[in-house]
N, C-alpha and C positions, 0 to 999 in steps of 0.2 A: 544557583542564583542566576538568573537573568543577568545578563550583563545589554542586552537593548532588545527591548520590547513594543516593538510597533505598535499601534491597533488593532491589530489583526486577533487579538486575543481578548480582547475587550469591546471591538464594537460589536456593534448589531445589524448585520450586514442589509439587513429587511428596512434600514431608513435611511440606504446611500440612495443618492437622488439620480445617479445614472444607472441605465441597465449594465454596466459591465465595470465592474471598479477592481482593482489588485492591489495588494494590501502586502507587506512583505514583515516579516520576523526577523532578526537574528539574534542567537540566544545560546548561552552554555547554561546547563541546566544537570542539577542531578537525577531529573525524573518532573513532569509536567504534564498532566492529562483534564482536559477538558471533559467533566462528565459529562452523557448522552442529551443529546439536545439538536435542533431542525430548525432550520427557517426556511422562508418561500424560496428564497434566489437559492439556484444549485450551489455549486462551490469546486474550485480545482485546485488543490493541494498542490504543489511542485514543488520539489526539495531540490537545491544547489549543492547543499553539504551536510550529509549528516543522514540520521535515516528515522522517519517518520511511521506509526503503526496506526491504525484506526478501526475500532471496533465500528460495526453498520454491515446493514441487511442480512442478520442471523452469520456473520462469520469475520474472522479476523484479515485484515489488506494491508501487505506492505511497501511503501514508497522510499526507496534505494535513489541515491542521487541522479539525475536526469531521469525520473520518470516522475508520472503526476497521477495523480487519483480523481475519480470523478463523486462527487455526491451528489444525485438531482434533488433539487427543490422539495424538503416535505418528509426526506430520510433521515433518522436518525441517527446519530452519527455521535464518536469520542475519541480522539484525536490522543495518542500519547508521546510523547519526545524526548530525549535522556541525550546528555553531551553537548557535544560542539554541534549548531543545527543554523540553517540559514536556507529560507521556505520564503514560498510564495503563495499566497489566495487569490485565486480571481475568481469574485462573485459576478454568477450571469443572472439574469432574468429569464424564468424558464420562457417565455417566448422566442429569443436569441439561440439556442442553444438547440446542436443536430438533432433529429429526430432519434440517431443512432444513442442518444444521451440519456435514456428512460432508466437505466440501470446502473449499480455501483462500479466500476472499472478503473485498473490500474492499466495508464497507456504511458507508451513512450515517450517522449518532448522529443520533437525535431530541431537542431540548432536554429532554423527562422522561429519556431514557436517559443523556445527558450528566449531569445532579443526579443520577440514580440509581446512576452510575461514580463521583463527584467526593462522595458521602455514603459510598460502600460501603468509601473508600479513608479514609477517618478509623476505619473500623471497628478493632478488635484486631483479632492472626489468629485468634483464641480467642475469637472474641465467642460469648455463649453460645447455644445451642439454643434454638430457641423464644421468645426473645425479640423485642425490637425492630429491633433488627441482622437479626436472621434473618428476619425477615417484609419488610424492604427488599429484601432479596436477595431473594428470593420474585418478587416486584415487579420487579426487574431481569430474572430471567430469565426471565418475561413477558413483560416489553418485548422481549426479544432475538426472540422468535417472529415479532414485525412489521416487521423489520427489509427498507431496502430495497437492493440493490446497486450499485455504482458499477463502470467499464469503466474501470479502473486497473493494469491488469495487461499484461505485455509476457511472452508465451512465450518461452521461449530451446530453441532446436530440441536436436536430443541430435547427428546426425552433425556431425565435425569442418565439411565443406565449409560445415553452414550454421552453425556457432557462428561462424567465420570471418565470413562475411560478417555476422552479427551484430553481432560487433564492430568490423568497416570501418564499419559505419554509424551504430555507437553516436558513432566516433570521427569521421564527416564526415558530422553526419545535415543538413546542406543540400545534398548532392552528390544531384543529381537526374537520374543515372543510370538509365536506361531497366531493366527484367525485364532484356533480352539484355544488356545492358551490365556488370549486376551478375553475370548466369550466368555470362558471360564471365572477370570475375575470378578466381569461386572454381573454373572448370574443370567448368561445368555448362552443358549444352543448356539454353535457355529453358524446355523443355518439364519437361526434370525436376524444374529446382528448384522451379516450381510445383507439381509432384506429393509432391517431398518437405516443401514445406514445409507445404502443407496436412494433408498428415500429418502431421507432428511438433507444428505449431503449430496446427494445425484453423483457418487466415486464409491469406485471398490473401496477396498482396503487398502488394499496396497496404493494404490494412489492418491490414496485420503493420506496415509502415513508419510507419502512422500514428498507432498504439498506442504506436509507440516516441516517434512527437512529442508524442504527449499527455504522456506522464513526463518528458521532457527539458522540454518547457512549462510542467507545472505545479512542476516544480524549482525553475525560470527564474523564472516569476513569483512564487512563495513567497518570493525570495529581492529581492522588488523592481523586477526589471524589468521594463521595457514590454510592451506586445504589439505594438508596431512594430518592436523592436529583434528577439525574439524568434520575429517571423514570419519577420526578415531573413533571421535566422542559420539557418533551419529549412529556408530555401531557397525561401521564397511568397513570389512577386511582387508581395503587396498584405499590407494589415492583413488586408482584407476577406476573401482567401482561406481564410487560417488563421484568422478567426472563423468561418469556414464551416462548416470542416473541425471546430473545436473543440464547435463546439457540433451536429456531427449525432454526435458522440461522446458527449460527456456531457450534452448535451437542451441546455445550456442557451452563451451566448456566455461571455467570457472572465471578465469584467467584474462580472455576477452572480454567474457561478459563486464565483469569489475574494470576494467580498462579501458573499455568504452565511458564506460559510466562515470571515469576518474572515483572510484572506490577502491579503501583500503591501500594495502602497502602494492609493487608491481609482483609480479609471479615472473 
C-alpha cells in the first residue's frame, strides 16, 4: 500500500506545459508495475532509496539508488517497484535532450545532478519562463550532457527457445549448467544457441548469464543481504569469485559499489 503517492503515477506527462518538469514518488509498496506504455517527452527515472526495474527495448534495466535510467520519447516502457521506494521523473522534451539520449540507458547521477533533480522537483509544473526555475532547468540539462553509464541491463532475446531458457535461468540462476547442457534443454545444438543468442542479445553466454547475476545481485543486496549468501545462491564456490566477477562488470567490488550508492547494510 502506498503510503504517498505523487503524480508521477497518474499524470500524463505529454500535457505538462514546460519542456522539463520532475515529478517525485514516495511509496512502500508490496509490488507496483505500470503496464507497458510511451509518451512523446523522454523520461529520467532516479531512485533515492530503494531499487526500481523497468522492462523497455526488448530487455530488462535496473535502477539501484543514485543512479537513473533514460527512456527517449516514443519507447515503451513498464516500470516495477516492491518496498520502501523514493524516485524521481524528469520529463524532457525530446528537443532538450543530448543527442547522446536516442537509446535506453542506466547512468550514474552526479551529486550536482542529484540537488539539481531534488530542487527541479519542488518546482510548479507552470513555473514561469525565464525565470529562476527556468535557468535551474537549464543547469540540469547541462548536467545530463556529462553523464556516465552503468552495465545494468539484462537483454531478453525475442525467439520463444531463447526467452525459455531465459526464464529457466531467471528461475535456477545457481544451476551451473554447461553451453551444451542448457542447448540441450531448449532443443538447440550448442552451436546455434550461441549464434542465436549473440544475435538477439549481442553477448556470449557467459556474459548474458552474468548480466543476469549482476540484477539478481544488486536486488539481493539492496535488499540487505550478504555477498556470501548471495555468491551461494548464484552458484560461486567462493565470496571471492563472485567479487571477481562483480567488479570486472561494474569497475568496482561489491562493497564500494553499494557504499557509494548508500545501499543495503555496510560490508
Amino acid at each position: 500500500m502506498s503510503i504517498f503517492d505523487f503524480p508521477i503515477s497518474h499524470v500524463d506527462p505529454d500535457m505538462l506545459r514546460r519542456s522539463l518538469v520532475t515529478l517525485g514518488m514516495v511509496t512502500v509498496t508490496d509490488g507496483w508495475r505500470k503496464e507497458l506504455h510511451c509518451h512523446r517527452k523522454g523520461s529520467l527515472i532516479f531512485t533515492v532509496k530503494g531499487l526500481v526495474t523497468c522492462e523497455a527495448e526488448g530487455g530488462l534495466w535496473m535502477i539501484p539508488p543514485q543512479c537513473a535510467f533514460w527512456i527517449p520519447g516514443g519507447t515503451m516502457h513498464a516500470p516495477h517497484i516492491a518496498g520502501d521506494l523514493e524516485c524521481y521523473t524528469v520529463f524532457i522534451e525530446p528537443d532538450r535532450v543530448p543527442s547522446m539520449f536516442r537509446a535506453c540507458a542506466t547512468i550514474h547521477v552526479t551529486p550536482l545532478m542529484k540537488e539539481l533533480i531534488l530542487r527541479t522537483a519542488t518546482f510548479p509544473e507552470d513555473y514561469p519562463l525565464g525565470g529562476p526555475e527556468d535557468r535551474v532547468v537549464q543547469v540540469l540539462v547541462d548536467e545530463l550532457s556529462a553523464v556516465s553509464g552503468e552495465s545494468l541491463f539484462f537483454p531478453m532475446p525475442v525467439s520463444p527457445k531463447l526467452r525459455s531458457l531465459a526464464s529457466m535461468m531467471m528461475n535456477a540462476p545457481s544451476d551451473k549448467a554447461t553451453l551444451g547442457e542448457w542447448a540441450s534443454r531448449v532443443g538447440l545444438s550448442e552451436r546455434t544457441l550461441s549464434r542465436l543468442l549473440l544475435a538477439e542479445t549481442g553477448m556470449s553466454f557467459g556474459r548474458w548469464r552474468r548480466q543476469l547475476h549482476i540484477l539478481i545481485a544488486l536486488k539481493r543486496l539492496s535488499a540487505g543481504d550478504t555477498v556470501q549468501n548471495v555468491a551461494f545462491d548464484l552458484g560461486y564456490e567462493s565470496s571471492s569469485g563472485f567479487v571477481t566477477m562483480f567488479r570486472k562488470i561494474l569497475g568496482k567490488p561489491p562493497g564500494k559499489y553499494l557504499h557509494e550508492r548508500n545501499i543495503g547494510k555496510p560490508f
